[in-house]
SEDO-297345 format. One line per field, with one value per atom (N, C-alpha, C): residue number from 1; residue in three letters; atom name; x, y, z. Coordinates in pm, 1 decimal. Example, Ala and Ser with C-alpha at 12.3 -4.5 7.8 and 13.67 -1.06 7.14 Angstrom:
2
n: 1_1_1_2_2_2
res: ALA_ALA_ALA_SER_SER_SER
atom: N_CA_C_N_CA_C
east: 1319.0_1230.0_1320.0_1285.0_1367.0_1290.0
north: -569.0_-450.0_-330.0_-225.0_-106.0_3.0
up: 780.0_780.0_780.0_708.0_714.0_787.0
//
This chain:
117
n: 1_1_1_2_2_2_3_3_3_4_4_4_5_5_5_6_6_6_7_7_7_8_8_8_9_9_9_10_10_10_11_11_11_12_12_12_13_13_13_14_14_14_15_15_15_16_16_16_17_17_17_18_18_18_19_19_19_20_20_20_21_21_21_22_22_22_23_23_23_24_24_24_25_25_25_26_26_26_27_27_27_28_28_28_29_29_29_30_30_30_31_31_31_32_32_32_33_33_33_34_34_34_35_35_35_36_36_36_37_37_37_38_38_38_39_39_39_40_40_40_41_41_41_42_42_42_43_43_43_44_44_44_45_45_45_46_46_46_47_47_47_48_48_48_49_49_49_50_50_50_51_51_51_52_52_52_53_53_53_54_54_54_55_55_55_56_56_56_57_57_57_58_58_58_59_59_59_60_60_60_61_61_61_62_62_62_63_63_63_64_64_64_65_65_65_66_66_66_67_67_67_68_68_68_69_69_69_70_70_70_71_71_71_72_72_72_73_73_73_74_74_74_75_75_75_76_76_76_77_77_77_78_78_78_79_79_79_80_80_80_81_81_81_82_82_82_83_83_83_84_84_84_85_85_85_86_86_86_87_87_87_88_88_88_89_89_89_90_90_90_91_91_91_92_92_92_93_93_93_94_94_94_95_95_95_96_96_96_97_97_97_98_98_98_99_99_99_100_100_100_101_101_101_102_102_102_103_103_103_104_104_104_105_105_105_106_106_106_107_107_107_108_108_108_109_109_109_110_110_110_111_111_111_112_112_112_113_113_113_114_114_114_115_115_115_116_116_116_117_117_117
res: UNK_UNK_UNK_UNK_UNK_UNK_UNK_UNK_UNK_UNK_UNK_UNK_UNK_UNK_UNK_UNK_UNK_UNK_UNK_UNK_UNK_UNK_UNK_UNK_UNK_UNK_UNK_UNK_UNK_UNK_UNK_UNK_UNK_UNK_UNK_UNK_UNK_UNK_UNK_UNK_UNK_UNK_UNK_UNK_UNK_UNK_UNK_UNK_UNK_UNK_UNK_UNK_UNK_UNK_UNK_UNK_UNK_UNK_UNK_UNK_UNK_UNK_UNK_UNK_UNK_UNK_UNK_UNK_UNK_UNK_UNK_UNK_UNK_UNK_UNK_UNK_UNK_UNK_UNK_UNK_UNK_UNK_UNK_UNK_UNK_UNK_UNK_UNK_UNK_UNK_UNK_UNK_UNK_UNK_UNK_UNK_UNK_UNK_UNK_UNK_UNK_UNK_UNK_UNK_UNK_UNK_UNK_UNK_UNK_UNK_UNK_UNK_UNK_UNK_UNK_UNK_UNK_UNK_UNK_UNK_UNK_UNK_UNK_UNK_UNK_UNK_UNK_UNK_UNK_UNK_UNK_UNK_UNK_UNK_UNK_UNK_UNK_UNK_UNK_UNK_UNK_UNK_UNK_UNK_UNK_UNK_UNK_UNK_UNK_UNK_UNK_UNK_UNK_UNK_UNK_UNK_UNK_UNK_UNK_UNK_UNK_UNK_UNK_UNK_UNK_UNK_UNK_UNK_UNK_UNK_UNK_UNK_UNK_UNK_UNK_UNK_UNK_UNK_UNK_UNK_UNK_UNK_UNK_UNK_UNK_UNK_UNK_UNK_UNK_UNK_UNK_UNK_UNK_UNK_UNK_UNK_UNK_UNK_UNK_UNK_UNK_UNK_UNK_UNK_UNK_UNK_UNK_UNK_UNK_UNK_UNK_UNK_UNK_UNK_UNK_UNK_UNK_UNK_UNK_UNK_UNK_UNK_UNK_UNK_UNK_UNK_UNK_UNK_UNK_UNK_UNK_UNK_UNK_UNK_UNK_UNK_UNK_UNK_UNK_UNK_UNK_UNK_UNK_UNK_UNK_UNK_UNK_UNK_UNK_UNK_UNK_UNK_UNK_UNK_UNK_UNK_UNK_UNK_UNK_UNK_UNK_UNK_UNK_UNK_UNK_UNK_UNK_UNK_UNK_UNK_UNK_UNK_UNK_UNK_UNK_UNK_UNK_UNK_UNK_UNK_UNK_UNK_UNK_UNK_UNK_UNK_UNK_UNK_UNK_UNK_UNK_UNK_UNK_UNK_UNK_UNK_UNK_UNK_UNK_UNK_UNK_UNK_UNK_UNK_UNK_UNK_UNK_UNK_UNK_UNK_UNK_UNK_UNK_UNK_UNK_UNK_UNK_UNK_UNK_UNK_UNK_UNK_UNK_UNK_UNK_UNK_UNK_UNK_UNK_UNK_UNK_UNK_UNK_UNK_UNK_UNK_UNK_UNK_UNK_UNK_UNK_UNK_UNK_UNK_UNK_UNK_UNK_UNK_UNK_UNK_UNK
atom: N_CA_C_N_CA_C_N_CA_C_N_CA_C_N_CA_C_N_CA_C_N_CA_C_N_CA_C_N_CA_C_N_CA_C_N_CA_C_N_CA_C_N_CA_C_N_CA_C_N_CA_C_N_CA_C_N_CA_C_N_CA_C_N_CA_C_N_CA_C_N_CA_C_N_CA_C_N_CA_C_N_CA_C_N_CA_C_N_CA_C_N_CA_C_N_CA_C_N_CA_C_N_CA_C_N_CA_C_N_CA_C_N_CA_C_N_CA_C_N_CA_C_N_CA_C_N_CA_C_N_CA_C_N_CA_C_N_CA_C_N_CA_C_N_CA_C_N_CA_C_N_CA_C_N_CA_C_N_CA_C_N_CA_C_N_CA_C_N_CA_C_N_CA_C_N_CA_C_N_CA_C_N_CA_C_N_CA_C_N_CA_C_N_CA_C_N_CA_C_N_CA_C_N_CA_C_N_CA_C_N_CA_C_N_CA_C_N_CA_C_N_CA_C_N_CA_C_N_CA_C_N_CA_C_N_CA_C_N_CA_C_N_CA_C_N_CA_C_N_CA_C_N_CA_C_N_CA_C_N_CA_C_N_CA_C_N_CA_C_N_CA_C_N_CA_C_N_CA_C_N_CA_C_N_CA_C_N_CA_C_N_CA_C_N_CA_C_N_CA_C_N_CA_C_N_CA_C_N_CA_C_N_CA_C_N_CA_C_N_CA_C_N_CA_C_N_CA_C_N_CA_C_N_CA_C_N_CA_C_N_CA_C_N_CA_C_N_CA_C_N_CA_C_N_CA_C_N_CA_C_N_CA_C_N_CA_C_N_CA_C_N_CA_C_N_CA_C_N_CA_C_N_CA_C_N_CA_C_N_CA_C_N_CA_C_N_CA_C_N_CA_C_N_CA_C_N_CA_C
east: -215.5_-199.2_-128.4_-28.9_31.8_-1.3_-45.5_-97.3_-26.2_85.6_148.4_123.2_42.3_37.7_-12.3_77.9_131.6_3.3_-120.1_-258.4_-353.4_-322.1_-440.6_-510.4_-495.6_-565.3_-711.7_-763.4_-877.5_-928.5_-861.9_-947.1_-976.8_-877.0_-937.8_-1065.7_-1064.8_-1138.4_-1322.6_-1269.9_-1417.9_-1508.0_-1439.6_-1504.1_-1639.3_-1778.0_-1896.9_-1885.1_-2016.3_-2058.6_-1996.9_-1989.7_-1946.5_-1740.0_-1699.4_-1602.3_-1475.3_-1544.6_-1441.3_-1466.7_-1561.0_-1592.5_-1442.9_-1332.8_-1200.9_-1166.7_-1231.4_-1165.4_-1263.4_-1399.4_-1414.6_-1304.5_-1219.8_-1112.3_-992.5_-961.2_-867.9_-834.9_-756.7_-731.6_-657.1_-590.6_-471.4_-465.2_-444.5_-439.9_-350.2_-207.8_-149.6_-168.9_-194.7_-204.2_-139.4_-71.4_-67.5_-123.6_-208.2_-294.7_-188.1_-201.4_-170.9_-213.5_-296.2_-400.2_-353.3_-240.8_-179.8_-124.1_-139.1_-135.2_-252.0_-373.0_-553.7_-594.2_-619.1_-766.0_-875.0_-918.1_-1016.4_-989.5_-877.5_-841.9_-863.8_-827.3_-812.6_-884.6_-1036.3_-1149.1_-1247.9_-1221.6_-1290.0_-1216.2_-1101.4_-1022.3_-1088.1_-1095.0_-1118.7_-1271.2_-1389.8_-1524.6_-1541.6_-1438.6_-1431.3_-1445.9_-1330.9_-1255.6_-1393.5_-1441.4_-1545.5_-1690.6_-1692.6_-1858.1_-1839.4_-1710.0_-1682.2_-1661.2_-1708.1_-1716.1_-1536.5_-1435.4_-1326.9_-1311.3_-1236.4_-1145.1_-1021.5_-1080.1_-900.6_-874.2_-719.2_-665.6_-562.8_-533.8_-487.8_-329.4_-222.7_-93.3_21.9_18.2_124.0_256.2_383.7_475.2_552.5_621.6_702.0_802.8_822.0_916.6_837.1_751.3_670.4_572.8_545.5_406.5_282.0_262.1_158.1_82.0_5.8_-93.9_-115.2_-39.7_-73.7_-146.7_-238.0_-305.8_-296.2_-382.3_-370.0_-511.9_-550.9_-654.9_-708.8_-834.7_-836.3_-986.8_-976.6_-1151.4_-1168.9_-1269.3_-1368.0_-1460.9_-1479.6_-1492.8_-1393.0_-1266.5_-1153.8_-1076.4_-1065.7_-1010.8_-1075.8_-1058.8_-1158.8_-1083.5_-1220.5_-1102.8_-1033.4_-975.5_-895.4_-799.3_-770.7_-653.2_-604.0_-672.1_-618.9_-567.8_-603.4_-538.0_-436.9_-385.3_-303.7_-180.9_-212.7_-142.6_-76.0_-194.3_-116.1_0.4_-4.3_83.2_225.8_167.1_300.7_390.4_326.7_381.9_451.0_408.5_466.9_574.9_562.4_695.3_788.4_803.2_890.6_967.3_945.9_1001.9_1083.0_1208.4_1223.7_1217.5_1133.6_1134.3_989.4_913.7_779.4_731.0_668.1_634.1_486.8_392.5_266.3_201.4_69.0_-56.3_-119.5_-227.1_-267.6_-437.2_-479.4_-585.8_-727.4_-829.1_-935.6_-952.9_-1047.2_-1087.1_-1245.2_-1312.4_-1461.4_-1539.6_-1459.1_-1560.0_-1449.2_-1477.7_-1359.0_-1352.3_-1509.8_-1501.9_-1395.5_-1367.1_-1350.7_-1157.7_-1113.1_-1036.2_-908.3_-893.6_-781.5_-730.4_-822.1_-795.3_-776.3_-825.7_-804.5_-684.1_-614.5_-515.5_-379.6_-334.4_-236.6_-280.1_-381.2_-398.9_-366.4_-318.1_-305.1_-175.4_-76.3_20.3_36.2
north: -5821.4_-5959.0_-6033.2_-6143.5_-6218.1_-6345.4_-6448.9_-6557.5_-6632.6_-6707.8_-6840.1_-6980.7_-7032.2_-7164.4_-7244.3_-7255.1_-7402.5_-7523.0_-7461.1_-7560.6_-7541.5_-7496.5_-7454.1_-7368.3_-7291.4_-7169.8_-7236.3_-7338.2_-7357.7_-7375.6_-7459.1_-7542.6_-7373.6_-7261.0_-7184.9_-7097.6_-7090.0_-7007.2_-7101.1_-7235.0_-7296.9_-7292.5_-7192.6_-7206.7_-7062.0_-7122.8_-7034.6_-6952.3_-6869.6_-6769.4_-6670.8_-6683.9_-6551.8_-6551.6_-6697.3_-6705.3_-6671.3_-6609.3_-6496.8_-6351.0_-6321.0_-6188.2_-6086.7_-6178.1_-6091.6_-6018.5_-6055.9_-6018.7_-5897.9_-5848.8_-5676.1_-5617.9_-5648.8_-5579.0_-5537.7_-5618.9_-5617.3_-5515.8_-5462.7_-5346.0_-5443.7_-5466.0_-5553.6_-5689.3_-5791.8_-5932.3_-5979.4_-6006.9_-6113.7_-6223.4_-6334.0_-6451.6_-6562.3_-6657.4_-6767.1_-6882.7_-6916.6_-7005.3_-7171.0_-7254.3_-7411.1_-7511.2_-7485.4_-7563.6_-7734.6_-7746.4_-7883.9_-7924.9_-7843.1_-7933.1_-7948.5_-7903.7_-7888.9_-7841.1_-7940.2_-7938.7_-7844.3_-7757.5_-7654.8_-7589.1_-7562.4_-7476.9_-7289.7_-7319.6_-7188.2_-7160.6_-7203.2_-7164.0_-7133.8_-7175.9_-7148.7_-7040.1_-6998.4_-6881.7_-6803.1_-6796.7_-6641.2_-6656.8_-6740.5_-6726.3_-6672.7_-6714.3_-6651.5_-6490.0_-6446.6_-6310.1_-6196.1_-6282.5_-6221.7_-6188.8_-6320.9_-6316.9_-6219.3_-6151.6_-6087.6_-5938.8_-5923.9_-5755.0_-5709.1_-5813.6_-5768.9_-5814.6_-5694.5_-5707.2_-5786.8_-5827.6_-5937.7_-5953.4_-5926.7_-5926.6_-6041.6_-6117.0_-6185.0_-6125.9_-6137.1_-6103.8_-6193.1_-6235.6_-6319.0_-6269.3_-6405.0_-6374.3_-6519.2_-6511.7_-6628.6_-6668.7_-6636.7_-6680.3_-6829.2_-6837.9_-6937.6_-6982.3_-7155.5_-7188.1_-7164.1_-7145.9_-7075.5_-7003.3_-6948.6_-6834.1_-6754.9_-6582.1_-6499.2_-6415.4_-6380.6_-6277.5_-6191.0_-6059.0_-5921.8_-5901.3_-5879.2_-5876.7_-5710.9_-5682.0_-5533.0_-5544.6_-5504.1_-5461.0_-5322.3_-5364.8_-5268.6_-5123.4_-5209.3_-5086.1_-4997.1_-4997.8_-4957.0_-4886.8_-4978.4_-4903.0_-4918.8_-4851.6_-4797.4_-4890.1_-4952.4_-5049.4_-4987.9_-4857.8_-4788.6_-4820.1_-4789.1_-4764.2_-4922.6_-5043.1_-5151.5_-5198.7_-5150.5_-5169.9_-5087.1_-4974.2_-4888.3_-4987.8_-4974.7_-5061.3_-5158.3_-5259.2_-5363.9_-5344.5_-5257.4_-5256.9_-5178.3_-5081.4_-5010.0_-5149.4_-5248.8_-5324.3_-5434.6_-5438.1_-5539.2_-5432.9_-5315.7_-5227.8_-5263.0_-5226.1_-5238.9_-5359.2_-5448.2_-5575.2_-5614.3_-5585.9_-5648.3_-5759.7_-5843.7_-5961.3_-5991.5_-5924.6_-5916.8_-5849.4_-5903.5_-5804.4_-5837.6_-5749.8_-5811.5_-5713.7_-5772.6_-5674.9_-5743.3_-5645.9_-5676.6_-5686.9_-5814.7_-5811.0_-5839.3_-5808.3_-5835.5_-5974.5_-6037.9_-6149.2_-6158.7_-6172.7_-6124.9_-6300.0_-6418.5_-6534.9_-6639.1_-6690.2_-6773.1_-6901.9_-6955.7_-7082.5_-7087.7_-7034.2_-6996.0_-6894.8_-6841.3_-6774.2_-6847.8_-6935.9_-7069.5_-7066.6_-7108.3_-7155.4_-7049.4_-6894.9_-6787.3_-6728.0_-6769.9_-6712.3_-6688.8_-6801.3_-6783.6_-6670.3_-6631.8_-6509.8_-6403.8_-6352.1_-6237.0_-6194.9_-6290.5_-6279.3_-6259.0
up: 4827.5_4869.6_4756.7_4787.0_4700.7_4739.4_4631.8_4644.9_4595.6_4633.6_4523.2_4605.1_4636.2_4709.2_4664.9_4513.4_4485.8_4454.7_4413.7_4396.2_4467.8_4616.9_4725.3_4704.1_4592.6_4581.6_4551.9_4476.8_4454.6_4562.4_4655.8_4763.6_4831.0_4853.4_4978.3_4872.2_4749.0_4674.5_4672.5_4731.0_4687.2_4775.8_4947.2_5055.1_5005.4_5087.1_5018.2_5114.4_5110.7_5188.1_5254.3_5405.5_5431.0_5477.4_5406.5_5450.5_5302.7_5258.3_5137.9_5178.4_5308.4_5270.8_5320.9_5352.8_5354.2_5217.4_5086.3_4956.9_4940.2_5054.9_5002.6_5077.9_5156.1_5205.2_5141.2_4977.9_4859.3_4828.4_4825.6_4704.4_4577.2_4623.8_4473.5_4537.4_4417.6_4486.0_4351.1_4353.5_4259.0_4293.4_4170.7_4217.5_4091.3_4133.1_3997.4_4055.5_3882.4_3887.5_3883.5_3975.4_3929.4_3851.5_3744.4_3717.8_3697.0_3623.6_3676.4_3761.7_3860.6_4032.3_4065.5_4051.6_4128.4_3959.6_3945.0_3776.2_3860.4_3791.9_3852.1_3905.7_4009.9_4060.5_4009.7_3908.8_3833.5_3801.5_3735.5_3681.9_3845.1_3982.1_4126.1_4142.3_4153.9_4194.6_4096.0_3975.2_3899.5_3918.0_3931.0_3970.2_4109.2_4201.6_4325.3_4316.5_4249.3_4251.9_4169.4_4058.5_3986.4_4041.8_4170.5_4206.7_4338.8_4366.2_4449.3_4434.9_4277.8_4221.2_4188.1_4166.4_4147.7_3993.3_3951.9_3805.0_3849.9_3730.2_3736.9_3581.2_3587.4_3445.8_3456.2_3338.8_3267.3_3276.2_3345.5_3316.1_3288.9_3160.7_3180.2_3187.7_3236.5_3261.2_3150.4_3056.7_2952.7_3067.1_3196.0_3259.2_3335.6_3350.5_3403.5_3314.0_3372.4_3292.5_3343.8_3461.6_3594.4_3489.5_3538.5_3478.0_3572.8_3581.7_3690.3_3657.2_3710.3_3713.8_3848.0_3784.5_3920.7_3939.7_4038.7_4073.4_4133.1_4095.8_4213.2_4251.0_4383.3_4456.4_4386.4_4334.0_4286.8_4395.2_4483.8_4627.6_4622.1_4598.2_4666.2_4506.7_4407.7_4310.2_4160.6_4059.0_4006.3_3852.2_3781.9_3676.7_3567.9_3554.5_3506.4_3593.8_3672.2_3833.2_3803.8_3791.1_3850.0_3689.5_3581.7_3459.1_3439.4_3536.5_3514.3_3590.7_3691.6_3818.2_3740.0_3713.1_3656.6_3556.1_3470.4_3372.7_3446.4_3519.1_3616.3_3675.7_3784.1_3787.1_3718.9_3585.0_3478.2_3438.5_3433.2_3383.1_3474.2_3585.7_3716.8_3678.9_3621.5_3653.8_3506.5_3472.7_3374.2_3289.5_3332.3_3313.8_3259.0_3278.2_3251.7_3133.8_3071.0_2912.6_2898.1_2808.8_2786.1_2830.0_2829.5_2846.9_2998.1_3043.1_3127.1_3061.6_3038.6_3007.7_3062.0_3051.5_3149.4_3110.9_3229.4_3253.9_3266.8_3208.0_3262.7_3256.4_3192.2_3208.7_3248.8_3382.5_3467.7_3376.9_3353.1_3281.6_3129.7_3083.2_2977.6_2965.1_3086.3_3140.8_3043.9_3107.4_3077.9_3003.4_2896.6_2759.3_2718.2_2721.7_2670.4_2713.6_2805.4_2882.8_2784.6_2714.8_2569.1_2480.7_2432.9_2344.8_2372.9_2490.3_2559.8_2492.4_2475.9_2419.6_2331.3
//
């Protein structure tokens, strides 16, 4: 799944219960964060993705100010596979350099998101 919509991502990430249970269906999920279009946005999307048993790494891209990350279901792929992935796909792309780093505390994600680099 590819996610770029532009700030909405918080609002669809803040819906509860059983109306995320499409994300045990994930295998891979790219997404960039808006956080200065929707304040919070980005810290509900990666608490979403986390309280949902998925790894999600930190990928930046210097071509944008966004913050993207890759996401993987844990049912489905194994967090070796989705740190492999990720970096396969940052190879593919010339434009892309960096690490693919884990994400394990959403509150906190953000601000940590520059060190990766």
């Amino acid at each position: 799944v590819k996610m770029d919509v532009e700030g909405a991502e918080g609002t669809i990430f803040a819906a509860g219960g059983g109306e995320l249970q499409w994300l045990n269906g994930v295998r891979f999920l790219y997404f960039e964060a808006h956080e200065g279009m929707a304040p919070g946005s980005e810290a509900r999307t990666l608490a979403a993705l986390l309280s949902h048993n998925m790894t999600v790494l930190a990928a930046p891209d210097e071509r944008v100010s966004d913050h993207i990350y890759f996401a993987c279901g844990r049912r489905s792929v194994a967090d070796a596979l989705c740190t492999a992935t990720c970096m396969q796909w940052r190879a593919s792309s010339r434009a892309l350099q960096g690490m693919c780093a884990a994400v394990t505390d959403a509150a906190t994600a953000g601000a940590a998101y520059s060190s990766v680099w």
